[in-house]
C-alpha positions as CSV (number, residue, x, y, z in Angstrom):
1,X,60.2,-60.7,8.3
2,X,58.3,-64.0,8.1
3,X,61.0,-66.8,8.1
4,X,58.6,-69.7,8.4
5,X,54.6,-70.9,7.8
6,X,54.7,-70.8,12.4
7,X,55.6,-67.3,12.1
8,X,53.0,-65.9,10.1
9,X,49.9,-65.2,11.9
10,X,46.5,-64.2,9.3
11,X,43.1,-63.7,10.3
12,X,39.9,-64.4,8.5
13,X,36.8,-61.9,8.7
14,X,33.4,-64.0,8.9
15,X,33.3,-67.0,11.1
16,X,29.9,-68.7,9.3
17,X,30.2,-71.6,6.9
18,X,32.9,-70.4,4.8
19,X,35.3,-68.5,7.2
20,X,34.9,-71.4,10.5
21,X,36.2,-74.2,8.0
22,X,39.3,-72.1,6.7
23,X,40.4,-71.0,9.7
24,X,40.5,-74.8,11.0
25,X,42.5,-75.4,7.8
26,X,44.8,-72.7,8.2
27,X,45.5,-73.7,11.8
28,X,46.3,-77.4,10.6
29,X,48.7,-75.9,8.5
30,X,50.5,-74.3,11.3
31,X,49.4,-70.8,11.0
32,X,48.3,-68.8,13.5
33,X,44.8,-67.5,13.1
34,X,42.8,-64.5,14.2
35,X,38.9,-65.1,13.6
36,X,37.0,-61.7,13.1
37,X,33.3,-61.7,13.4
38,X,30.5,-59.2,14.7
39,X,28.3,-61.4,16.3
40,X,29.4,-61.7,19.9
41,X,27.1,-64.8,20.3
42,X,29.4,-66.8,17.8
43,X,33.1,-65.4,18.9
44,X,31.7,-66.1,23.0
45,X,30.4,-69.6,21.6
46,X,33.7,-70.5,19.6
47,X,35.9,-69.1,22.6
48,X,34.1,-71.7,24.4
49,X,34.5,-74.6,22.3
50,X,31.1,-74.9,20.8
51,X,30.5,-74.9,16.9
52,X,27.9,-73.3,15.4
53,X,28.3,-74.6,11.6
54,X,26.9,-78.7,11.2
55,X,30.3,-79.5,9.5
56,X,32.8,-78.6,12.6
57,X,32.5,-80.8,15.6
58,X,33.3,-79.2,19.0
59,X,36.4,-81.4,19.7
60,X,37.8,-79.7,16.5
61,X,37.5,-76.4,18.1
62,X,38.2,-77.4,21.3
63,X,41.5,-79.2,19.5
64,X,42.6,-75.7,18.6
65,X,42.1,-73.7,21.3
66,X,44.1,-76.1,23.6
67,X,47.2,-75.9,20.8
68,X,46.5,-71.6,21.3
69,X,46.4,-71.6,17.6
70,X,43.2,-69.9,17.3
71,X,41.9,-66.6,18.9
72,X,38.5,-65.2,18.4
73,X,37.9,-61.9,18.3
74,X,34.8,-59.3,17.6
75,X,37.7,-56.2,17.2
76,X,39.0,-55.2,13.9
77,X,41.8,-53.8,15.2
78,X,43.5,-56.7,15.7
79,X,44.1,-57.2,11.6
80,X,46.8,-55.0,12.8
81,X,48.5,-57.7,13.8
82,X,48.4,-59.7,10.9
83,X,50.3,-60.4,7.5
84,X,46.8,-62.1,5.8
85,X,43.2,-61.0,5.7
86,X,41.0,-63.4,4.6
87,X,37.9,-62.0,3.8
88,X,34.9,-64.7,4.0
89,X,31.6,-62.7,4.2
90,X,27.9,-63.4,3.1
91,X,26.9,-61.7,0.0
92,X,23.1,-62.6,-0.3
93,X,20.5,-60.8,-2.4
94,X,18.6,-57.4,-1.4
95,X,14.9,-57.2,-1.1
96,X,14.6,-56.7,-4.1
97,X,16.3,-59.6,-5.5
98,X,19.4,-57.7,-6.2
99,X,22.9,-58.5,-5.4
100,X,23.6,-57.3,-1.9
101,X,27.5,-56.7,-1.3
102,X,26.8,-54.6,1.8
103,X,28.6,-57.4,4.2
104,X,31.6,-56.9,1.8
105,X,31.5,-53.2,2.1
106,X,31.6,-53.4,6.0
107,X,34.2,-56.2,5.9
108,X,36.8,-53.9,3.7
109,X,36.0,-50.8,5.6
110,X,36.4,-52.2,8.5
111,X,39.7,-54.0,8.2
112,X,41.4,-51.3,6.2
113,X,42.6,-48.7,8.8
114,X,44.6,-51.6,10.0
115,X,46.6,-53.1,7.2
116,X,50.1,-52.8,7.6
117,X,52.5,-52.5,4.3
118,X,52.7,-55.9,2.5
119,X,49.5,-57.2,3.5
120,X,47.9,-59.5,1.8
121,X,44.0,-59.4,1.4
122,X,42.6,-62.6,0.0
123,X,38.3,-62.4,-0.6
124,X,36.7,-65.9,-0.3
125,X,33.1,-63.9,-0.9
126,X,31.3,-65.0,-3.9
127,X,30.6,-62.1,-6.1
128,X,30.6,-60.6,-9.8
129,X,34.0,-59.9,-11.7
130,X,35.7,-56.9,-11.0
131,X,34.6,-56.6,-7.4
132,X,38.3,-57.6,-6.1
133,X,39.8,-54.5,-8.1
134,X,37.0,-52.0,-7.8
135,X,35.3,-52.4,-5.0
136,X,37.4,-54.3,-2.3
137,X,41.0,-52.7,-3.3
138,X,40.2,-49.3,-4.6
139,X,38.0,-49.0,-1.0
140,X,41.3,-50.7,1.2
141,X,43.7,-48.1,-0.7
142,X,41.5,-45.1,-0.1
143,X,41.3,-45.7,3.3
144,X,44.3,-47.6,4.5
145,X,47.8,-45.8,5.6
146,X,49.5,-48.9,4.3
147,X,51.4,-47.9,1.0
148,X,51.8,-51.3,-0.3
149,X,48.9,-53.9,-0.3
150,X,48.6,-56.9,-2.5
151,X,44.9,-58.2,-3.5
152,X,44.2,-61.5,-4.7
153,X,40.4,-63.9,-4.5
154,X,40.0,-67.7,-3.9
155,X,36.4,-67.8,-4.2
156,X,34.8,-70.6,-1.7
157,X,33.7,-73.8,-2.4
158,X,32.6,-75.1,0.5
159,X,29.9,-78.0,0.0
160,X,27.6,-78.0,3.3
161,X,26.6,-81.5,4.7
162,X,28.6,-83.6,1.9
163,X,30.9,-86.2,3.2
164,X,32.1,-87.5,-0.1
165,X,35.6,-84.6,0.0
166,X,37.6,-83.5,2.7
167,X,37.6,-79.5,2.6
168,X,41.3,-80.4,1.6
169,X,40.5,-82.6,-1.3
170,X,38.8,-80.1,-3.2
171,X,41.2,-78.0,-6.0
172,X,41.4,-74.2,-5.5
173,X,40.9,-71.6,-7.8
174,X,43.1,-68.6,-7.2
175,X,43.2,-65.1,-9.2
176,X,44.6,-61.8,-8.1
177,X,45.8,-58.2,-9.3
178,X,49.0,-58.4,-9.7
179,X,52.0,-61.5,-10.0
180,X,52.9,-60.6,-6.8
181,X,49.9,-61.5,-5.2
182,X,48.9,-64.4,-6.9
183,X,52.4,-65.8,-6.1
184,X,51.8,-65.8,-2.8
185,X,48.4,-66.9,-2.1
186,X,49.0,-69.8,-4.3
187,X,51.7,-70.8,-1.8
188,X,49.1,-70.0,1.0
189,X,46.3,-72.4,-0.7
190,X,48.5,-75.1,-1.6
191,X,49.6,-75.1,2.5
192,X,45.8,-76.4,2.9
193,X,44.7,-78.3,-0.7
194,X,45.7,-81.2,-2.6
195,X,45.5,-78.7,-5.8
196,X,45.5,-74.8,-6.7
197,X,44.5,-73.9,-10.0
198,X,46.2,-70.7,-11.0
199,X,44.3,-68.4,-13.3
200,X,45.6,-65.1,-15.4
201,X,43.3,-62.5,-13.3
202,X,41.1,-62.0,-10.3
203,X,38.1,-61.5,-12.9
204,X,38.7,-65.3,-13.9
205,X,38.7,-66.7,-10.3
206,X,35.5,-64.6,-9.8
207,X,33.7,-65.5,-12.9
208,X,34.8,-69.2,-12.3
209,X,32.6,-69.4,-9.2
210,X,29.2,-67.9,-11.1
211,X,29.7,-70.0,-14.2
212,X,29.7,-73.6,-11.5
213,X,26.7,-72.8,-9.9
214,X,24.8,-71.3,-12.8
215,X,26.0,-74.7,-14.6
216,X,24.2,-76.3,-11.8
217,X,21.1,-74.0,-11.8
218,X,20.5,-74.3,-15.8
219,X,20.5,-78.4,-15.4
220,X,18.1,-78.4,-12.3
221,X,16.0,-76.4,-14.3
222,X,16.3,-78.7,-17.2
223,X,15.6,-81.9,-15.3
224,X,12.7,-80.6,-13.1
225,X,10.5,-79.5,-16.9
226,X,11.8,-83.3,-17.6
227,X,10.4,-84.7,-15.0
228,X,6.7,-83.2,-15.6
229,X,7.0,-84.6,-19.3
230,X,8.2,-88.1,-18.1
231,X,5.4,-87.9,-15.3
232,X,2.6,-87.1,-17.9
233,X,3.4,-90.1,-19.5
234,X,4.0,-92.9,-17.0
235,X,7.8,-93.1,-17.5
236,X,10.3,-93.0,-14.3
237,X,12.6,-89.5,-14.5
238,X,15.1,-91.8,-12.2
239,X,15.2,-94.6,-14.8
240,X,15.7,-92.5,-17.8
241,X,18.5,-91.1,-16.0
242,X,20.2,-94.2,-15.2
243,X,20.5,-95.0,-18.6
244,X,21.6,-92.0,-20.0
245,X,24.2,-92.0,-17.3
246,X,25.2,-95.5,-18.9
247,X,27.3,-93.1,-21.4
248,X,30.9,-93.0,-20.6
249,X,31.2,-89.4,-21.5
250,X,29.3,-86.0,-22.2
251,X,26.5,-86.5,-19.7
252,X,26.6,-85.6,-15.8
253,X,23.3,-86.9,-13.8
254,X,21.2,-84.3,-12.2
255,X,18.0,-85.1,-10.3
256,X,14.4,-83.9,-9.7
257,X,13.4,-82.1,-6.8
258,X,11.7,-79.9,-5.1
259,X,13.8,-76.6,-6.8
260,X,17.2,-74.8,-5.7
261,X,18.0,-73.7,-2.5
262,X,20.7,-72.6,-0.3
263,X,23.2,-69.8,-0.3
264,X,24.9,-70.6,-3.6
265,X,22.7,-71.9,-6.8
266,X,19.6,-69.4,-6.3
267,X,21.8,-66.6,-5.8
268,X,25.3,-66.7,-8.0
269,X,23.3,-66.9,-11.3
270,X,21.8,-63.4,-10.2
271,X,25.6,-62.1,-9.8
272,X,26.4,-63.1,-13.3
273,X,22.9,-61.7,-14.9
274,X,23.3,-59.1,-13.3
275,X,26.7,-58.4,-14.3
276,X,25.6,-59.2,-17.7
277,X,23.0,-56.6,-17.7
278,X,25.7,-54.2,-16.9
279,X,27.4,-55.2,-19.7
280,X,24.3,-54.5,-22.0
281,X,24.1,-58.4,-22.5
282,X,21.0,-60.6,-21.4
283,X,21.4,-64.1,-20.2
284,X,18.1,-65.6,-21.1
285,X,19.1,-69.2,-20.5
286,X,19.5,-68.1,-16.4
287,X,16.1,-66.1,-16.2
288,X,14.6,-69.5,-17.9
289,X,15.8,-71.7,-15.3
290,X,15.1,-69.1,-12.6
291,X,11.4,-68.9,-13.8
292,X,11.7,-72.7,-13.8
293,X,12.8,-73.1,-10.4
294,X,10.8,-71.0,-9.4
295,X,7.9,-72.9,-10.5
296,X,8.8,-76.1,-9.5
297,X,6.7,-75.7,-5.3
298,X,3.9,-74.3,-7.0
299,X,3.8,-77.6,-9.4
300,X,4.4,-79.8,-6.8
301,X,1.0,-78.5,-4.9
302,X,-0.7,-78.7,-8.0
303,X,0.4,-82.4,-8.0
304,X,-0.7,-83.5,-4.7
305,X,-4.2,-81.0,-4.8
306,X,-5.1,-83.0,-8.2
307,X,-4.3,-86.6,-6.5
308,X,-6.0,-86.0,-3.8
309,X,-9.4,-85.4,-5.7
310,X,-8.9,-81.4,-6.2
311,X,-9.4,-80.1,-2.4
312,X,-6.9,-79.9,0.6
313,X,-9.1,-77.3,3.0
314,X,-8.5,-78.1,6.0
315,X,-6.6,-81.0,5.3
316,X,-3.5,-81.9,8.2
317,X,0.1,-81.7,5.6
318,X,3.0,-82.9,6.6
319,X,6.3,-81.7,5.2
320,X,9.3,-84.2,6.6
321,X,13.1,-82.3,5.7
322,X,12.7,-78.3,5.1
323,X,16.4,-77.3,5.0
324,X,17.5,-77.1,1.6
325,X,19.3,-80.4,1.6
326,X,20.0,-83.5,3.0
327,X,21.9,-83.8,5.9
328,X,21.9,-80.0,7.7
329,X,20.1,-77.8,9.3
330,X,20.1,-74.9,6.6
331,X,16.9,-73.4,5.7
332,X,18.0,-70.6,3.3
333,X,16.2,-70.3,0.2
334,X,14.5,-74.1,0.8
335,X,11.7,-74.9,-1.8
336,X,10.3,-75.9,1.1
337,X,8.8,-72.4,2.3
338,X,7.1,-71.8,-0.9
339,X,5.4,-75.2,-0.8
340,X,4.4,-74.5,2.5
341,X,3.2,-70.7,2.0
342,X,1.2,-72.8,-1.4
343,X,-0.4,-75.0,0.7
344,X,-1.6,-72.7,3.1
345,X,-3.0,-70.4,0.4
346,X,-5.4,-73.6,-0.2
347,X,-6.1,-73.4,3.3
348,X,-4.7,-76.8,4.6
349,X,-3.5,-77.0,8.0
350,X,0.5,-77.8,7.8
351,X,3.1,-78.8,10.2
352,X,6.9,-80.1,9.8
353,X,9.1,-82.6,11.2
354,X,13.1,-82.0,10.4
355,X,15.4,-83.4,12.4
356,X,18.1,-80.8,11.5
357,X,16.3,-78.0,12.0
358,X,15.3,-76.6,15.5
359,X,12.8,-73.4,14.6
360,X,11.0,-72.9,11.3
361,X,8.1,-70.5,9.8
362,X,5.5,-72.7,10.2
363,X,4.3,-75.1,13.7
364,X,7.0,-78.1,14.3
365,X,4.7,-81.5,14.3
366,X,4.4,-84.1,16.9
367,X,5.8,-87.9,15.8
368,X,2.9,-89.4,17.0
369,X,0.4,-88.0,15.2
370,X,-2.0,-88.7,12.3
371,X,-2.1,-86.9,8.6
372,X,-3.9,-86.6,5.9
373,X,-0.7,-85.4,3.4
374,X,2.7,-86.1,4.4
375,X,5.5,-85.0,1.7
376,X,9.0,-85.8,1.8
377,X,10.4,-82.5,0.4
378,X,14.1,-82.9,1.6
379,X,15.5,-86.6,2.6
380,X,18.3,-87.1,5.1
381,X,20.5,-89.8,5.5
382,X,19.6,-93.2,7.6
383,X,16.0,-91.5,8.0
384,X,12.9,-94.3,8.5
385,X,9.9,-93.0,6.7
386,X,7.6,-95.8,7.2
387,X,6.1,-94.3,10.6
388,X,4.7,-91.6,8.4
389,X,3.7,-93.6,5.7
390,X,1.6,-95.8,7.8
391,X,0.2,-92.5,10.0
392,X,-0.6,-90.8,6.7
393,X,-3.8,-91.5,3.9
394,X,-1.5,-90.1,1.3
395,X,2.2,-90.2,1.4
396,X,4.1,-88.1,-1.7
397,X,7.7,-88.3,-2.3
398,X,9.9,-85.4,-4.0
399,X,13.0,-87.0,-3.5
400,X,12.8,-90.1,-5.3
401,X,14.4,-91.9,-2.2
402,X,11.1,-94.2,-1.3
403,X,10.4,-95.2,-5.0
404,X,10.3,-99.3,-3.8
405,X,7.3,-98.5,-1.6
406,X,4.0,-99.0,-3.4
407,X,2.1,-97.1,-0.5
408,X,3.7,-93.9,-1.9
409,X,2.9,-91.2,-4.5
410,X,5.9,-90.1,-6.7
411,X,6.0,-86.4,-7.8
């Protein structure tokens, strides 16, 4: 019997972006932690003290592993030893842009012929409702000895590269199958946030987390068409914004960019039309944005090839930032590769320069060299762009960040 928070020991399967930060915030809380994950190269690193996610220094891990509060692990069959599974897996789209739950699948299967009576299996994974009761706990009862298991999801909301919330400022939403369960992963969650939101059923929690980033996805959309109409007629998209923002209530800012990108906004809004379609329900307002979004690189080329006087052959580009967003090193889903793969299509001759990112699709560029094109697709902090813009005949800028400078093109 578990007498106190020291005695319970949990583990969490997936050590990436999701899983690395909540087993640091478990350990804080004076739990100890298993962490499960496949690739060798990441449990051998982390047993080492070396972080692979942006967000998690080394001295944090280090920190842990010197209190022994931390083991890493690649077996499964250590979930034997545990009273929590926490499961925090990727659940990307297929090849043919449909949702993928085949990390999830593994994670269950895997962990399931060790769960002991009373465990308690918590899923962090982003997915569509019903996946907690149908997919994760009918496949853990099938194939688990255990007679009693308790199920309950706390989808992640992890915010990559932002400094503006400490992973334990932001609130928690928590759902699960049965009172039991949510009972005590509430207590869990409110062990390492400031606030846990308690909701009726898992199917909330897990439509909770599609509806926040399909908000988000809608009004990119929504701002990127705005900022081709205020474009065409000579009006500054940041402006208009500023003033509308003036309003004390019923507007929320959102900027113009280069599109979506990332792990979470190009890929929940397919979860929920997809569980919409299964429903016998269309969600036209997602496929618009999505057909929006994706439109957005192609537009931007079309924008620069027209300034330029209609021809980029053989022209030297320069993109500077292709992750996704500021201030990391994540590539997934970034705008940037379609502009790129656009460009080239025209035949220019393109390079990159990101200081967050070590390898990328295309050749990395040399600082010192000269351009014909540069285009600031993604801008990181503390960043001094006027190298480029004096090493470049035409300088464009998708992020609105060098609007002062009069050398510089806005798109």
């Amino acid at each position: 019997m578990i007498n106190s928070i020291q005695d319970e020991v949990v583990a969490v399967v997936g050590l990436g972006y999701v899983g690395l930060p909540l087993v640091i915030s478990l350990a804080n809380s004076g739990r100890r932690v298993i962490g499960i994950d496949l690739n060798k190269e990441i449990v051998d690193g982390l047993t080492s003290e070396l972080s692979h996610i942006e967000d998690i220094s080394n001295e944090e891990i280090k920190r842990l592993n010197r209190g022994k509060l931390v083991e890493y692990t690649t077996e499964f069959k250590k979930i034997s030893e545990v009273s929590v599974v926490f499961i925090c897996v990727p659940t990307p789209l297929d090849s043919t842009g449909r949702p993928d739950l085949a990390f999830l699948t593994k994670a269950i299967d895997s962990c399931s012929p060790y769960l002991q009576n009373d465990s308690l299996v918590i899923n962090e994974s982003t997915s569509y409702p019903g996946t907690l009761r149908n997919l994760i706990m009918s496949r853990a009862l099938e194939r688990s000895s255990a007679q009693r298991i308790q199920f309950a999801v706390a989808p992640e909301r992890i915010n990559p590269g932002t400094k503006d919330f400490r992973r334990e400022d932001i609130p928690r939403v928590v759902g699960a199958i049965s009172e039991a369960a949510l009972t005590r992963a509430t207590r869990i969650y409110e062990d390492i946030s400031e606030s846990v939101f308690s909701v009726s059923n898992a199917e909330v929690a897990e439509l909770s987390k599609l509806l926040e980033n399909s908000y988000r996805q809608i009004n990119i959309s929504f701002i990127n068409e705005f900022n081709n109409l205020c474009r065409k007629i000579g009006i500054d998209t940041r402006e208009v914004i500023r003033a509308a923002s003036t309003k004390p209530y019923g507007f929320q800012p959102f900027y113009p960019g280069a599109g979506i990108g990332g792990h979470c906004i190009p890929v929940d809004p397919i979860y929920l039309q997809d569980f919409a379609s299964q429903m016998g329900m269309s969600l036209r307002m997602i496929e618009s944005a999505r057909v929006v979004n994706s439109d957005v690189p192609n537009s931007i080329v079309m924008k620069v090839v027209e300034s330029v006087g209609g021809n980029i052959e053989s022209m030297r580009i320069l993109l500077l930032g292709v992750a996704y967003k500021p201030d990391i090193g994540d590539t997934r889903e970034t705008p940037a590769l379609a502009i790129a793969d656009h460009l080239t299509k025209l035949k220019a001759e393109l390079f990159w320069i990101d200081d967050y990112v070590k390898d990328w699709a295309y050749p990395k560029a040399l600082r010192d060299e000269k351009w014909d094109i540069a285009i600031l697709v993604t801008n990181h902090t503390n960043v001094d762009y006027s190298n480029f813009i004096n090493r470049t005949k035409y300088f464009f800028d998708v992020t609105g960040h060098l609007s002062d400078n009069a050398k510089v093109i806005q798109l």
